[in-house]
C-alpha positions as CSV (number, residue, x, y, z in Angstrom):
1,X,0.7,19.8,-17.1
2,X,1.9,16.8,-18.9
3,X,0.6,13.6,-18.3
4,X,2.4,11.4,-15.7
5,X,1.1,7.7,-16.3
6,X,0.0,6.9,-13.2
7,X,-1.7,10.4,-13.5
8,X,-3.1,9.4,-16.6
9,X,-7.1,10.3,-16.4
10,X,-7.8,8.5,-19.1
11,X,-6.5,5.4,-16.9
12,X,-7.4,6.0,-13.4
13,X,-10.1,8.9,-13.6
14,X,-9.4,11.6,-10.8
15,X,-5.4,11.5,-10.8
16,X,-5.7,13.1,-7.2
17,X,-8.4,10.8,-5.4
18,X,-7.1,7.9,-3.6
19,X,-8.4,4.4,-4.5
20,X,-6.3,1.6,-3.6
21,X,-8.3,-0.9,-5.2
22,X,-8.8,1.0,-8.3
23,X,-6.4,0.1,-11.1
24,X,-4.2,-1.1,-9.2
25,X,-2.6,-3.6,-11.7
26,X,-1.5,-0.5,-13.9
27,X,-0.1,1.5,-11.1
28,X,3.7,2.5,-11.4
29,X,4.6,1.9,-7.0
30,X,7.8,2.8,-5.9
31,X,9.9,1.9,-8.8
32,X,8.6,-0.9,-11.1
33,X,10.9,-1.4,-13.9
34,X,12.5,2.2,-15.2
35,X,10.5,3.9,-13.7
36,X,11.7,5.0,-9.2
37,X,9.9,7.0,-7.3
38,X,12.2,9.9,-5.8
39,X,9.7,10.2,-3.3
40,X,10.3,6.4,-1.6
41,X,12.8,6.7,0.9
42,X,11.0,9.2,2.8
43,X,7.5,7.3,2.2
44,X,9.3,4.2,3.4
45,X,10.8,6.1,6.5
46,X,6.9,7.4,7.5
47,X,5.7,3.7,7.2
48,X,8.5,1.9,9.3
49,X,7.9,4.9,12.2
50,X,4.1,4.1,11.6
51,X,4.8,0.5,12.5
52,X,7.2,1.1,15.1
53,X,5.3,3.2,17.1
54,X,1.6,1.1,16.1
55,X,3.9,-2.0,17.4
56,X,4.7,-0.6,20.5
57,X,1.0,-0.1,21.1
58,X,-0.5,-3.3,20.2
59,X,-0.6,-6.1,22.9
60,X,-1.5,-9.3,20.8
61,X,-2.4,-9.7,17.2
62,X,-3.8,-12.7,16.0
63,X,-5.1,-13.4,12.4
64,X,-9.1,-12.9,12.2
65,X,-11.1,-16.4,13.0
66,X,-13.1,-17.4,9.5
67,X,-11.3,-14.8,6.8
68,X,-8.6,-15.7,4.5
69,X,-5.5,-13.2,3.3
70,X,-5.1,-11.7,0.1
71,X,-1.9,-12.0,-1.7
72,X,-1.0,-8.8,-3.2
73,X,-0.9,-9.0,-7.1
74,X,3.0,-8.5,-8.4
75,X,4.9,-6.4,-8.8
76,X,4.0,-5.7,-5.2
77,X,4.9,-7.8,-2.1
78,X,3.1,-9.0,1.2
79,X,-1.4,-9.0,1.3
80,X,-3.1,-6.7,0.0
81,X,-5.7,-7.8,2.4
82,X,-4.8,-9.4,5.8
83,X,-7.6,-10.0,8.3
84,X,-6.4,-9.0,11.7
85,X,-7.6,-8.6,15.8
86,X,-5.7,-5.9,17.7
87,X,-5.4,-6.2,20.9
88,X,-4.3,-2.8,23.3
89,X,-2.0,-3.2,25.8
């Protein structure tokens, strides 16, 4: 199989666990200079029904008293960490 670099085991270890936080500076996303992902509309479809549906569920959100959000590093956007309370409905 050839090498894929974000597959690369010499760079991330296991290519097929899943670690977030590992490595994540030298991860290739969705499309990060010449490099897209052919795979991204569909993920990006799956994670707007996830919200839609996880919106319609949720009564209140409200950041988390006493914790402090984490930018995400670039070339990603939004937190990579963001301290929440759910509330049901």
């Amino acid at each position: 199989m050839e090498h894929q670099p974000d597959r690369d085991e010499k760079v991330f270890g296991d290519p097929d666990a899943i670690c977030p936080h590992k490595n994540r500076n030298q991860n290739l996303l969705y499309g990060a200079g010449v490099h897209v992902c052919p795979g991204a509309p569909l993920a990006r479809m799956e994670l707007r029904v996830l919200m839609e549906e996880f919106l319609c569920a949720v009564g209140t959100l409200e950041p988390a008293p006493d914790e402090q959000p984490e930018r995400a590093p670039f070339p990603t956007g939004g937190f990579s960490y963001l301290p929440l309370i759910i509330g049901k409905r």
